[in-house]
N, C-alpha and C positions, 0 to 999 in steps of 0.2 A: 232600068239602069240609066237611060237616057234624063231621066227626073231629076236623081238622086248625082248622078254625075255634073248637073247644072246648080244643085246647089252650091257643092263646092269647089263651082266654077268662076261663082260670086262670088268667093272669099279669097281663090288663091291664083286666079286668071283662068282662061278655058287651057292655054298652055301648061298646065301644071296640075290638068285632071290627065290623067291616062284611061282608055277605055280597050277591051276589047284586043286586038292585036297590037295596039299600041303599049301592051303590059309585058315587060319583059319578062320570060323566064325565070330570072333570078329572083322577082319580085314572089314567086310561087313557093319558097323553101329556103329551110337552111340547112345546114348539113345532116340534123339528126339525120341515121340512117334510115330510122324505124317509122317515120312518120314521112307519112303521106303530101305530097305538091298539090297548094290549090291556087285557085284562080279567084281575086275578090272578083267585086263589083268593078272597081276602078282604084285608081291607086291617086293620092294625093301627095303635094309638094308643096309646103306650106314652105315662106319663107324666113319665119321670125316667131316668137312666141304670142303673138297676135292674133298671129293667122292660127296657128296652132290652137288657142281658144276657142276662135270662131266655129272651126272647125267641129271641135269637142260638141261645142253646145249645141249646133247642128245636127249635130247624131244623136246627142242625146234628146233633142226634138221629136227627132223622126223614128228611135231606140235603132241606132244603126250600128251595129259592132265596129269597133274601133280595133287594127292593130299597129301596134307601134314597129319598125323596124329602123335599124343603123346598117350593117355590113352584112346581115347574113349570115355571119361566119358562127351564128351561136349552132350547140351540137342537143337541144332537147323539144326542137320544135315550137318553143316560145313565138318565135315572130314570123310563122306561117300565118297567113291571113285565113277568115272566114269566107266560102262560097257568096254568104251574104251580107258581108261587111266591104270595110273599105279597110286599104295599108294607108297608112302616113309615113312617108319614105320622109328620110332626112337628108337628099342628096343635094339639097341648097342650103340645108345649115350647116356649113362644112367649114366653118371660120376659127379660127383662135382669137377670140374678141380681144385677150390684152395679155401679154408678157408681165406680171410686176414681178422686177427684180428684187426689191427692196422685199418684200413676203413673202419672196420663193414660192410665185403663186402662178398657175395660169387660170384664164379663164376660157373654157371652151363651149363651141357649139356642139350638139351630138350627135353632129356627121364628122368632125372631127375622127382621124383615124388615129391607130398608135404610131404609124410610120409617120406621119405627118407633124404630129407633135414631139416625136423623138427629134426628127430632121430642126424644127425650131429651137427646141430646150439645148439639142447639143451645141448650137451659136451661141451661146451665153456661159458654156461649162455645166450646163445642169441636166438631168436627167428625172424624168417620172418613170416610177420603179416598175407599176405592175405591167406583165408582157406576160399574157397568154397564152402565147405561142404562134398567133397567128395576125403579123404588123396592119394586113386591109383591116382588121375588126376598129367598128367605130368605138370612141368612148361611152357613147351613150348605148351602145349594147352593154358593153362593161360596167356601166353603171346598175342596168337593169338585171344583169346576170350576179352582179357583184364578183365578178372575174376575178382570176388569180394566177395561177401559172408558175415558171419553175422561182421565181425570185421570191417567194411569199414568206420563205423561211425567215430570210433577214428583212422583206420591206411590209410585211403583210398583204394583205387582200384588196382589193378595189376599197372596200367601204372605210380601211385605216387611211388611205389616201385624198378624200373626197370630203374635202370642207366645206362647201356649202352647192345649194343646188337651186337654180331657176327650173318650176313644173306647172304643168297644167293638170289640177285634179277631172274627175270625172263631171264634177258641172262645168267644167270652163273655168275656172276661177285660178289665176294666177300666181302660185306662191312664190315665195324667198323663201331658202332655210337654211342655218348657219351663216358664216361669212368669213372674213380672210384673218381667222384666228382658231389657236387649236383647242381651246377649250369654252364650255359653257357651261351653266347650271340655271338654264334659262328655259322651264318650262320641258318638254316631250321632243325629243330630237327625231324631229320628223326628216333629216336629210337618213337617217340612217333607217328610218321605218321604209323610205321608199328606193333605198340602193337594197337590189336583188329582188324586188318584187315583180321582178318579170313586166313591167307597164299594166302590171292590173290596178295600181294604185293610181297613179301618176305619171304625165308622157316628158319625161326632162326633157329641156329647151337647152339647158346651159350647166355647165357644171365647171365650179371651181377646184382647182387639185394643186394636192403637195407638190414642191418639186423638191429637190434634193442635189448639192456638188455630182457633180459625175466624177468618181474615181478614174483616171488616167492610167491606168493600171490593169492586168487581171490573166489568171491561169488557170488552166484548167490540169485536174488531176483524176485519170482513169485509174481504179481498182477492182481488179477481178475477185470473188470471193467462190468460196465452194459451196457455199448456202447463202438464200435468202435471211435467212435467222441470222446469218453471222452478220448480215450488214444491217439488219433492223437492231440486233446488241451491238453495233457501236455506233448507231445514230448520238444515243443519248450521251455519248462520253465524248463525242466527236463536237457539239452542240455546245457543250460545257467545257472545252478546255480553251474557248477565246479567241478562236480563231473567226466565229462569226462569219459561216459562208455565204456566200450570197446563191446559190445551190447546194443542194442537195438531192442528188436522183437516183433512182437506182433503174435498171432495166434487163429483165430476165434472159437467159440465153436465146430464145426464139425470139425475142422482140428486138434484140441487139441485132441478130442474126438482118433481120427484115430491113432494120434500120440504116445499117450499113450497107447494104446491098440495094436497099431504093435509092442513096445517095452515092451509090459508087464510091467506097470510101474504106480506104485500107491504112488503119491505123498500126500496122505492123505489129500483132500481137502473136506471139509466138504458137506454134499448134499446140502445144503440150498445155500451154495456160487455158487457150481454147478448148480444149479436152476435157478439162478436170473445171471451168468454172461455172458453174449454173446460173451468177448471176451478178452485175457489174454494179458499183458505185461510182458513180461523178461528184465530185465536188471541184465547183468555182470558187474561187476566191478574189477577191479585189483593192484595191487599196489606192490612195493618194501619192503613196511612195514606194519607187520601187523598192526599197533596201525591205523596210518592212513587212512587202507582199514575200518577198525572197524567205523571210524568217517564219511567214504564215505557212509558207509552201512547206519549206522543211520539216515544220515540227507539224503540218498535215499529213505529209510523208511519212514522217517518225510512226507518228500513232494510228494511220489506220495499219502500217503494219503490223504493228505489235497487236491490231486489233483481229487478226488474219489474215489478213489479205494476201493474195499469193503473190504479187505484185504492185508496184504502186507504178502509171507512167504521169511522168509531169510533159502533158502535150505540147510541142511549138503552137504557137497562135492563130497558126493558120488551119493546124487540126482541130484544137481545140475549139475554134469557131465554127467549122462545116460540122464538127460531133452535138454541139448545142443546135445548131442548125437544125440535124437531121434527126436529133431529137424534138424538137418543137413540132418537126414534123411528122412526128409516128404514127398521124392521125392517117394522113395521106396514104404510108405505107400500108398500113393496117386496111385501110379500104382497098389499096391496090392487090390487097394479097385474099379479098373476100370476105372480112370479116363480116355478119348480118347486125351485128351491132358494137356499139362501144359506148363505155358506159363510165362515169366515174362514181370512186363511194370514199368517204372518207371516217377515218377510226382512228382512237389515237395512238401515233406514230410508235407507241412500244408494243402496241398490236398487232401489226401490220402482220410478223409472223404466223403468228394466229389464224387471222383472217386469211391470209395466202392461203394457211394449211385448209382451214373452211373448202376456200375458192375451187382448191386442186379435188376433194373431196366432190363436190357438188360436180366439177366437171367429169371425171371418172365415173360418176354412179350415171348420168345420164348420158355418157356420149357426147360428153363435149369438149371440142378446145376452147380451151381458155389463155391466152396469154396478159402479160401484163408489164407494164411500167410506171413509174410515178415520183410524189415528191416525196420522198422518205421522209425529208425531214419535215415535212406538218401532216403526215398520215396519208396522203390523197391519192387513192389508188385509182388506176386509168386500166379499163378492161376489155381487151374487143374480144369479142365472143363469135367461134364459129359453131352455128347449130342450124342448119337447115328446116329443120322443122318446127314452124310457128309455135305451136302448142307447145312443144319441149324447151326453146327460148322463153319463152314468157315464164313457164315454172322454173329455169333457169335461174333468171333474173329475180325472180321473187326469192326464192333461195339467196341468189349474193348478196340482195339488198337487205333481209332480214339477218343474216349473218353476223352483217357489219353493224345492222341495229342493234343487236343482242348484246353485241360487246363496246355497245357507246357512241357508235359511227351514227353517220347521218344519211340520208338517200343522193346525197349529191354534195361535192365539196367547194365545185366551183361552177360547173356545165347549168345547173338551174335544175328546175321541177318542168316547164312548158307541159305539153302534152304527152312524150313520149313517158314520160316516169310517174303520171299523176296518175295514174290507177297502183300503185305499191305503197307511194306516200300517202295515199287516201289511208291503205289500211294498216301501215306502220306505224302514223305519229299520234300522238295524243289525239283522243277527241274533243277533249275537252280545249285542246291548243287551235286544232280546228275550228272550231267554232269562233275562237277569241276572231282569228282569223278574219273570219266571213265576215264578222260583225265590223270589225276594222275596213276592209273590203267595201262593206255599204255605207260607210261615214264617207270616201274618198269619193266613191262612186256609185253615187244613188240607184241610179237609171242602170249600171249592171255594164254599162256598153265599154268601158275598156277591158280590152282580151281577154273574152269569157270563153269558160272552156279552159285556162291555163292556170296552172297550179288546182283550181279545184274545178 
């Protein structure tokens, strides 16, 4: 350890190796629940895409596993480190290298966090759309997970936002890809081959991103329904009548129940409505003006009643703020309340009924709760699963995930493949797409050493 620790001691100072006690905790995991805390070798701190090279090509010298980590905050075990590798922490490349106003652009480093770049964009009027749920997680997690979160319906996903990227492939070698335009026909769009490939490709140094007016404006609207099915049949009518929300949620009565209650949080719903509704829709809405947002609201009101809903309430701002709040946070509650795992799967959104009905099926036959919440309006189902017993989770989960494949979904919509989910996706997706895969995989990274072990 003491060897390999002074290698890149010469690249990035002896201050900026970590060894030993000196590795903090957090450096050991990320939130998946189901995956295992380890301990590299030592942990690095490069401070520029330079040193980050160096780095690289050092490992690949010595075939030393490389992993990439930002905040930690990812939930599939992606950026847990190897016993026998080294992390590359990014807690010195934490900068906003430049504002351009003029292309609505930023460019950042990928310690960059989202609260950090919210905090700057809103001094200018502008806002960057995707928010996960959780403001510590860096960009450069985001970039790697291809993150999304409850805004996706109206802003898309991490990779719609992410115009060009500074990386270092698996030999060292320094790219550029894209730049501060939204279009190309120039060649293989390598920014978007390596947003969500977990740093098995490429370890991003910098990324440039959309930014967008920040609406001045916005309301939120609680609707209780008496079925799940009745709020997945008026996604699509809700979607298409122009209103353009910038949410879409929905959250079943046990996960409301939790939700509310981790946040201490009494939205004044009457018992009787509590009684009869099995499961809630949210939608945000936002706007530049208020008169406008007022006519979105109304004629939001209008139709999801006519759509069932047993109630519509349009929340003051200060509810409707801690209710999105404590929705971003269901992660928390969910683990506060025991969940053994949580999982997301994504199907298209006129599915979702379906798949629910799947989900409830599968939990019944074997003994399990299953609760849930998610984006309704782009499909993205969020599942924490309580099953005590190992063996009966894992055939669990192979059941949700194949369920949701059967009918078009995919093993993950936004959390990643990492470790925890690569043994389902191994033998869900094509083989044939696999393979494409791997082979991709060894053009990037010859020598094998960026986070091997994740996605395959």
């Amino acid at each position: 350890m003491g060897e390999i620790a002074e290698v890149f001691a010469d690249i990035v100072g002896a201050g900026n190796v970590l060894v030993g006690d000196a590795i903090n905790d957090d450096y050991t995991h990320d939130e998946a629940l189901s995956a295992l805390p380890r301990r590299p070798l030592c942990v690095v701190l490069p401070a520029d895409a330079d040193e980050v090279s160096a780095v690289v090509k050092a490992a690949a010298e010595q075939q030393i596993p490389l992993t990439a980590r930002g905040a930690g905050t990812g939930m599939s075990g992606a950026c847990i480190p190897r016993e026998d590798g080294v992390l590359v922490a990014f807690d010195r490349m934490d900068a906003i290298v430049e504002m351009d106003l003029e292309n609505h652009v930023a460019v950042v480093q990928p310690g960059v966090t989202l609260e950090q770049l919210d905090a700057a964009t809103a001094e200018h009027g502008l806002v960057y759309p995707v928010f996960p749920g959780e403001s510590s997680a860096s960009l450069g997690g985001n970039v790697a997970t291809n993150a999304g979160g409850l805004r996706a319906i109206k802003y898309g996903v991490t990779r719609h936002q992410v115009l060009g990227l500074q990386a270092v492939t698996g030999t060292g070698d320094v790219i550029r890809t894209g730049g501060r335009y939204v279009k190309s026909s120039s060649g293989y769009d390598l920014t978007q081959l390596i947003i969500g490939s977990e740093g098995t490709l490429a370890i991003v140094t910098e990324a440039t991103l959309k930014l967008y007016p920040r609406p001045a404006h916005a309301t939120t609207l609680l609707a209780p329904f008496r079925t799940l099915d009745e709020i997945t049949d008026a996604v699509p009518t809700i979607v298409r009548s122009g209103i353009d929300p910038l949410m879409l949620e929905y959250i079943d009565l046990v996960s409301m129940a939790g939700i509310l209650s981790n946040a201490s949080l009494d939205l004044g719903i009457p018992q009787d409505i509590k009684d009869t509704a099995l499961a809630y829709l949210i939608i945000v809405l936002e706007n530049a003006h208020a008169d406008r947002l007022d006519q979105d609201v109304e004629t939001a009101a209008t139709l999801v009643t006519e759509l069932g809903a047993l109630d519509v309430y349009v929340l003051p701002a200060h509810a409707g703020t801690q209710l999105i709040s404590a929705r971003e946070r269901a992660f928390w509650a969910a683990k506060a309340a025991g969940a053994d795992d949580i999982v997301d799967m994504v199907v298209p959104r006129a599915k979702i009924g379906t798949y629910m009905a799947a989900v409830s099926e599968i939990g019944t036959r074997t003994g399990t709760w299953i609760t849930g919440c998610g984006h309704v309006g782009d499909g993205n189902v969020h599942l924490s699963i309580f099953q005590g017993d190992a063996d009966v989770r894992k055939q669990v989960l192979h059941d949700i995930f194949a369920a949701g494949a059967a009918i078009g979904g995919a093993v993950s919509g936004e959390h990643g493949i990492g470790t925890a989910k690569r043994s389902y996706y191994m033998e869900l997706e094509d083989p044939a797409k696999l393979e494409l895969m791997r082979r991709i995989k060894e053009a990037f990274d010859p020598a094998g050493i960026l986070n091997p072990g994740v996605i395959f």
